[in-house]
C-alpha positions as a Markdown table, in Angstrom:
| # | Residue | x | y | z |
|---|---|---|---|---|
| 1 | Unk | -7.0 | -15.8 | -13.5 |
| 2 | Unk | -10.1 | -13.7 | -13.4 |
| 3 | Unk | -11.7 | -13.2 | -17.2 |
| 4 | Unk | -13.3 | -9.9 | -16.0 |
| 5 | Unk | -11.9 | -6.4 | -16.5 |
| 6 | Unk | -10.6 | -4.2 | -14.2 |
| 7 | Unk | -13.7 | -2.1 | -13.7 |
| 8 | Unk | -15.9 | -4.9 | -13.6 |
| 9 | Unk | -13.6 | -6.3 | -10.1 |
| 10 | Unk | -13.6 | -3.1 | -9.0 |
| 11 | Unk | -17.6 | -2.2 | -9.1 |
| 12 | Unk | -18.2 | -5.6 | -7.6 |
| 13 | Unk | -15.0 | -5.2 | -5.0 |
| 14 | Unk | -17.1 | -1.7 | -4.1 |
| 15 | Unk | -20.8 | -2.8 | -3.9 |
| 16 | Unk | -21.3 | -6.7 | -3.8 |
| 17 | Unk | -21.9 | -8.2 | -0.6 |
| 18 | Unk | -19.0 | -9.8 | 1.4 |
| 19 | Unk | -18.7 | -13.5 | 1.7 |
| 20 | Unk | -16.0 | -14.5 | 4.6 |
| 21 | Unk | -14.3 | -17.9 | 3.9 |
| 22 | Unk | -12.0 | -17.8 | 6.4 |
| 23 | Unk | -8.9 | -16.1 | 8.5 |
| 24 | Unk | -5.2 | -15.7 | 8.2 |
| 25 | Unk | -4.3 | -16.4 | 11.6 |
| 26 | Unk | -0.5 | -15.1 | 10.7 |
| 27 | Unk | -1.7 | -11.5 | 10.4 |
| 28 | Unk | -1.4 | -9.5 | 13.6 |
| 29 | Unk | -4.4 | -7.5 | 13.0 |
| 30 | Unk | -7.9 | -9.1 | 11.8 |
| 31 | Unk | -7.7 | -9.9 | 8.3 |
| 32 | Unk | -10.3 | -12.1 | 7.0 |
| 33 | Unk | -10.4 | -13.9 | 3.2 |
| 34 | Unk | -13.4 | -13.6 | 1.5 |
| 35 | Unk | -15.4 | -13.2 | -2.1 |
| 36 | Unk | -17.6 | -10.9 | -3.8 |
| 37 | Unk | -19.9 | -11.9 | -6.8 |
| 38 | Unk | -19.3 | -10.1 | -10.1 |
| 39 | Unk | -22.3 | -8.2 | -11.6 |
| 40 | Unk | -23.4 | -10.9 | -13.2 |
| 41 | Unk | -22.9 | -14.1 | -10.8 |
| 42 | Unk | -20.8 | -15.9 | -12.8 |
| 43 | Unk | -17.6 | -15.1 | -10.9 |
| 44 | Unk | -16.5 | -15.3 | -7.5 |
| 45 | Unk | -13.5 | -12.0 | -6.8 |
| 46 | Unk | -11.3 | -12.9 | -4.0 |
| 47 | Unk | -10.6 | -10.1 | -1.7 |
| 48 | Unk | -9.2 | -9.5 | 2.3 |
| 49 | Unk | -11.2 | -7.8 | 4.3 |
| 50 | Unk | -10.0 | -5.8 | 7.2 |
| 51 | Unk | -12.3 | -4.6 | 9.3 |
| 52 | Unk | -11.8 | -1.7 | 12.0 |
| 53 | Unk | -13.1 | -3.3 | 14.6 |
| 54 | Unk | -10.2 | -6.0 | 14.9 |
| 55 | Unk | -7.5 | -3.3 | 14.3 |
| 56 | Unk | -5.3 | -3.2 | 17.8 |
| 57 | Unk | -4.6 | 0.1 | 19.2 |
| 58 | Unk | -0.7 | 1.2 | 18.3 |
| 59 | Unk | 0.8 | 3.7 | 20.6 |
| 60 | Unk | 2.9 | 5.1 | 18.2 |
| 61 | Unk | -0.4 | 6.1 | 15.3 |
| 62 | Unk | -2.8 | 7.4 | 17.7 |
| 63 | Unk | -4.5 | 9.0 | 15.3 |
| 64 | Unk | -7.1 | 7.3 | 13.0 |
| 65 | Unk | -7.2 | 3.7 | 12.1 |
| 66 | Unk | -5.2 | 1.4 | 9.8 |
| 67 | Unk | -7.9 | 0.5 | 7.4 |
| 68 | Unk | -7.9 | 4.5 | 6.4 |
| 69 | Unk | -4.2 | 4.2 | 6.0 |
| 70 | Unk | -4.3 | 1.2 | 3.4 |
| 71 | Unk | -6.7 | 2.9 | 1.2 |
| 72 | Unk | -4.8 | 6.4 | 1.6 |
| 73 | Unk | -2.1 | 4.5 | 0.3 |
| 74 | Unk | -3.9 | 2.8 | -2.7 |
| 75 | Unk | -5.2 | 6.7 | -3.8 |
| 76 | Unk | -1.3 | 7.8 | -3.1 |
| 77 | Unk | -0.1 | 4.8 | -5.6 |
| 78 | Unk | -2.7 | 5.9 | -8.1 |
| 79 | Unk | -1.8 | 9.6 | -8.2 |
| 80 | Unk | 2.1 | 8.5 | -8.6 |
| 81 | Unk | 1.0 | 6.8 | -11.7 |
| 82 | Unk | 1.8 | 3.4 | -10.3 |
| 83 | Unk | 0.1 | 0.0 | -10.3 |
| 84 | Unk | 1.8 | -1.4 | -6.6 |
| 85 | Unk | -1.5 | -1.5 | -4.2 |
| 86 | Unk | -4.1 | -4.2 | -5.6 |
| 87 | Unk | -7.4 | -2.3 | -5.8 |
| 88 | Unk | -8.2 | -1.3 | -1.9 |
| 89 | Unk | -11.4 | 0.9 | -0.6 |
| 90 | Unk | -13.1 | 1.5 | 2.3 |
| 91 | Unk | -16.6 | 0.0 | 3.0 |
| 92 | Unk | -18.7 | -1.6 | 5.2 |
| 93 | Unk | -18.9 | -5.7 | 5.8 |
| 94 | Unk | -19.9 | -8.5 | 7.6 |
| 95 | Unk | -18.0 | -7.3 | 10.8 |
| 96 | Unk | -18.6 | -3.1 | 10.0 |
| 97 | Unk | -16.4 | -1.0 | 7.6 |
| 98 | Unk | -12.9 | -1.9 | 6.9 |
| 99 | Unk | -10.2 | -2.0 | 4.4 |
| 100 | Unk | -11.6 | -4.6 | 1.5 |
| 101 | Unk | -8.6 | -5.1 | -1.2 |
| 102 | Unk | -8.4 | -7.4 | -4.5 |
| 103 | Unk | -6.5 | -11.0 | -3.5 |
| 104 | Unk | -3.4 | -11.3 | -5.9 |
| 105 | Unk | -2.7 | -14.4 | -6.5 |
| 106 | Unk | 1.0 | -15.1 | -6.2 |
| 107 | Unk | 4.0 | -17.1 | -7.6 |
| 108 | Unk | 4.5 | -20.0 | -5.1 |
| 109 | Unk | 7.7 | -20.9 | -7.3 |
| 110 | Unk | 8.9 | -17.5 | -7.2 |
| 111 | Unk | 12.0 | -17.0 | -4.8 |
| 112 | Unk | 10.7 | -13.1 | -3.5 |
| 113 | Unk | 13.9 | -13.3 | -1.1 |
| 114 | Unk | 16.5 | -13.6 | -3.2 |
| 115 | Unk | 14.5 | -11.1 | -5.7 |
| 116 | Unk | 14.5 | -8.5 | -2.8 |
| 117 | Unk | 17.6 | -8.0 | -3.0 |
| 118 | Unk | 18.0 | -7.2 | -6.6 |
| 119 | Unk | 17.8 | -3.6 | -8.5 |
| 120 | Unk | 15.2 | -4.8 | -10.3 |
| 121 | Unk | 13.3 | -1.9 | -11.6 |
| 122 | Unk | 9.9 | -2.9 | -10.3 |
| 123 | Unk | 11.4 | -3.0 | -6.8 |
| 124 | Unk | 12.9 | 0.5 | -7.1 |
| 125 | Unk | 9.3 | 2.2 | -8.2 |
| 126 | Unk | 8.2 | 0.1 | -4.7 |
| 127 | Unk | 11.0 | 1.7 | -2.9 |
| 128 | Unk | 10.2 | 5.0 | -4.2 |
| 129 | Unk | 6.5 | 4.4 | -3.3 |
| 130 | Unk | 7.4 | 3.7 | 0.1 |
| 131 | Unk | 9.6 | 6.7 | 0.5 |
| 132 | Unk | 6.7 | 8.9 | -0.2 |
| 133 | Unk | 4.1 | 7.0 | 2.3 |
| 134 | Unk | 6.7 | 7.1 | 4.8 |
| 135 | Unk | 6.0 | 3.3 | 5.1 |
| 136 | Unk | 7.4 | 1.3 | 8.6 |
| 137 | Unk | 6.3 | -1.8 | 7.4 |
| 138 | Unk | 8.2 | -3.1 | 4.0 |
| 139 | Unk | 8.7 | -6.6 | 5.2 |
| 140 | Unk | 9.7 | -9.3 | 2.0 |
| 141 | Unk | 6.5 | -10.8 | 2.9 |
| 142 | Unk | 4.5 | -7.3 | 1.8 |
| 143 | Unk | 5.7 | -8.2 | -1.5 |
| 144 | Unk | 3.6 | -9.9 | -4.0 |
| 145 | Unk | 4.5 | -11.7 | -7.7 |
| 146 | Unk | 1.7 | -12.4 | -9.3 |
| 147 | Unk | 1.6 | -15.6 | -12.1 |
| 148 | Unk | 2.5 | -13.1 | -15.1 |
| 149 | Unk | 5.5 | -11.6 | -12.8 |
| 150 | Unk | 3.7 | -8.0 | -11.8 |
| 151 | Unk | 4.7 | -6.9 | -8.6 |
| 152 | Unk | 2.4 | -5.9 | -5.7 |
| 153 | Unk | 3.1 | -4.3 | -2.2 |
| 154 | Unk | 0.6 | -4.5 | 0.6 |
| 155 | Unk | 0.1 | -3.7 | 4.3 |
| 156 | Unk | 0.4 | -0.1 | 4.2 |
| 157 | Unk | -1.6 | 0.0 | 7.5 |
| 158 | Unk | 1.7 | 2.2 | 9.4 |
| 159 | Unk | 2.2 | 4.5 | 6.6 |
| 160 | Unk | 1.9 | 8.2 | 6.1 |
| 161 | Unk | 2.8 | 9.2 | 9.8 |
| 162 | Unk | 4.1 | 13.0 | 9.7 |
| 163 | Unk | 7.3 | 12.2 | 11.8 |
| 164 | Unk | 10.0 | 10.2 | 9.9 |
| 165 | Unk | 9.7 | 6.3 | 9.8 |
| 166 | Unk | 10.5 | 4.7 | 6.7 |
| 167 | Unk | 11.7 | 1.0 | 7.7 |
| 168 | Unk | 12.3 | -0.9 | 5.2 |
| 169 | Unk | 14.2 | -4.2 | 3.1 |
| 170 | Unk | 14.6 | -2.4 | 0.2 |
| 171 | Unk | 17.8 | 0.1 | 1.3 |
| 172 | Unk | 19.3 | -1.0 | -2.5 |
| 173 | Unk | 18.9 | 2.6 | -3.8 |
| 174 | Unk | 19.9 | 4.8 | -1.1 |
| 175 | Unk | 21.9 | 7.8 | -1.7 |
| 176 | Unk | 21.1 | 7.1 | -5.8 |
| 177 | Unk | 19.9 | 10.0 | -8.0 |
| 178 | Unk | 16.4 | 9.9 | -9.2 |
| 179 | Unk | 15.6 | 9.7 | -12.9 |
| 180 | Unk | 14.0 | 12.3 | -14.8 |
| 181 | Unk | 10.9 | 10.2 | -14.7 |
| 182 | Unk | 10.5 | 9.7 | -11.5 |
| 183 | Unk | 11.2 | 13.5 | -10.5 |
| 184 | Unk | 8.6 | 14.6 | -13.5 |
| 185 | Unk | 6.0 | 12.1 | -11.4 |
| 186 | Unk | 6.7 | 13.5 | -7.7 |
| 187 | Unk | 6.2 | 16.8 | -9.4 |
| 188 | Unk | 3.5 | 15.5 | -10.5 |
| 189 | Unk | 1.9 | 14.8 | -7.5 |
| 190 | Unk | 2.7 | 18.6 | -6.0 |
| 191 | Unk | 0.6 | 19.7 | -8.6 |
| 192 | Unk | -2.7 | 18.0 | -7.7 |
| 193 | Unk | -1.9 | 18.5 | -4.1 |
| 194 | Unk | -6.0 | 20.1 | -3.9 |
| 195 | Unk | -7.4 | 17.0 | -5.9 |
| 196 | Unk | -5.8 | 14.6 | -3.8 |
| 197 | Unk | -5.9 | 16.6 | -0.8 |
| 198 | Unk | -9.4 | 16.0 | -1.0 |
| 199 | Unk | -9.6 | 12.2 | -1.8 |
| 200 | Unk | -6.8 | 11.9 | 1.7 |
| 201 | Unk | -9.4 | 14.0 | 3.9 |
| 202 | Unk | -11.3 | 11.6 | 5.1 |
| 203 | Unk | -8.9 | 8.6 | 5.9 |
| 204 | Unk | -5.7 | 10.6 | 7.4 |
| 205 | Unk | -5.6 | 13.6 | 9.5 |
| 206 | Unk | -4.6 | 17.6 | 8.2 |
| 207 | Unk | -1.2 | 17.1 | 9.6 |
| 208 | Unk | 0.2 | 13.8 | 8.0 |
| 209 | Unk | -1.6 | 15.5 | 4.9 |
| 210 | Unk | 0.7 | 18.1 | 4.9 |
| 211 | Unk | 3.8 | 16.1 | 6.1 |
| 212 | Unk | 3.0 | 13.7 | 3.0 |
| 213 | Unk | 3.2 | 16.7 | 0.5 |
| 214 | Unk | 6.9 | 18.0 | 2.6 |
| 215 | Unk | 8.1 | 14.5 | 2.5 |
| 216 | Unk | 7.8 | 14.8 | -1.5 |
| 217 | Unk | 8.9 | 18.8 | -2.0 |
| 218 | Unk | 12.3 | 17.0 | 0.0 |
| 219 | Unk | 12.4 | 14.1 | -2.1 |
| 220 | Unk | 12.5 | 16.3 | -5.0 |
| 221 | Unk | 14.8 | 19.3 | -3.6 |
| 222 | Unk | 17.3 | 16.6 | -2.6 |
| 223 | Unk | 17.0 | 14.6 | -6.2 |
| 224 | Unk | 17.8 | 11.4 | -4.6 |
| 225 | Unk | 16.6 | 8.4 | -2.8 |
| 226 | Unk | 16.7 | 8.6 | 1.4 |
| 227 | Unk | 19.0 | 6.9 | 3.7 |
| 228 | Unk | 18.6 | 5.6 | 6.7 |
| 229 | Unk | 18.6 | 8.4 | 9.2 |
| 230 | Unk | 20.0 | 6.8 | 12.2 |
| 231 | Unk | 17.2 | 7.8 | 14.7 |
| 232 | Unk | 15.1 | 4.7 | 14.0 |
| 233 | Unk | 15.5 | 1.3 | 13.0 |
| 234 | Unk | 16.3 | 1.0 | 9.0 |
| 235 | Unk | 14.7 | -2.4 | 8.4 |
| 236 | Unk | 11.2 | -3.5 | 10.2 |
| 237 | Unk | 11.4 | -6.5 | 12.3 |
| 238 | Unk | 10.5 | -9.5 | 11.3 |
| 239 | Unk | 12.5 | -8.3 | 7.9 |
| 240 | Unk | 9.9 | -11.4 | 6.2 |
């Protein structure tokens, strides 16, 4: 574990040049390991890096690039009040700007299927979170336990399209009521529709902007978690 504080990881996440170690050859998309020094030089921060030139073209989000849409999602988690997306922003790197987001170091002990499939209250703030991205994407795999058990989601690359595609694993919820917390925090979020309005403009298009901020007036008109709707597939293939 990193002896540095979160501001430190994130300055030197922002402005410390890139060091690329290697690949992960599983991901679809080029996503490349790497470091960052810390202000001082004593530590080495692990991060991905995912530049924009190694993103393949998807028919189905024309518009933009997925690099945009991981650190959209980051601001999104930050403005819900929620501590899901490891620290993610957009800069330039050894292969041109990208998506550059903290490594979490996870629980190889940990069994994240069989937790999946649990109401565990950490999973429900990550289903709520995905509801409101409108994320395609929640594999089990996109799921992250860290050492001290804090739950991270990642790949949010296929989020925040302004037609309806939540897929999903985590279906435990649907139908249920929200809590009075969570409605206070989607209202919330309507309020500082200009703030965040602003920190979306330049990494998603006017359109999915607004479709985001409809998505969450319907969340909270209809006081309850979605279901599946029957026009597109409910759980994202492969579901790990």
């Amino acid at each position: 574990m990193l002896d540095l504080d979160a501001a430190s990881i994130v300055e030197s996440i922002t402005t410390s040049e890139i060091s690329i170690s290697g690949r992960l050859v599983d991901a679809s998309n080029a996503t490349l390991f790497g470091t960052v020094s810390s202000e001082t030089g004593e530590h080495e921060i692990p991060i991905i890096y995912k530049p924009i030139a190694g993103e393949r073209p998807l028919w189905d989000f024309p518009d933009g690039d997925l690099a945009s849409r991981e650190v959209a999602a980051y601001e999104i988690n930050k403005y819900l009040s929620f501590n899901i997306v490891p620290f993610t922003t957009l800069r330039d790197g050894p292969y041109g700007i990208g998506a550059v987001q903290q490594w979490i170091e996870i629980d190889e002990s940990f069994d994240l299927i069989a937790f999946s499939q649990t109401d565990d209250p950490r999973l429900r703030e990550i289903a709520l979170f995905d509801a409101v991205i409108n994320n395609t994407d929640r594999k089990i795999g996109h799921l992250l336990m860290d050492a001290e058990h804090n739950l991270f989601g990642i790949d949010h690359g296929v989020s925040l399209h302004s037609e309806n595609k939540l897929r999903t694993v985590l279906w435990q919820w649907r139908g249920m009521n929200f809590t009075e917390i969570e409605v206070v925090k989607l209202k919330k979020f309507i309020s500082e529709r200009e703030r965040i309005t602003v920190s979306l403009a330049n990494l998603i298009t006017e359109m999915e902007i607004a479709a985001l901020f409809a998505r969450v007036t319907s969340l909270i008109s209809a006081g309850s978690f979605p279901e599946p709707n029957g026009e597109w597939p409910a759980i994202p293939w492969p579901p790990i």
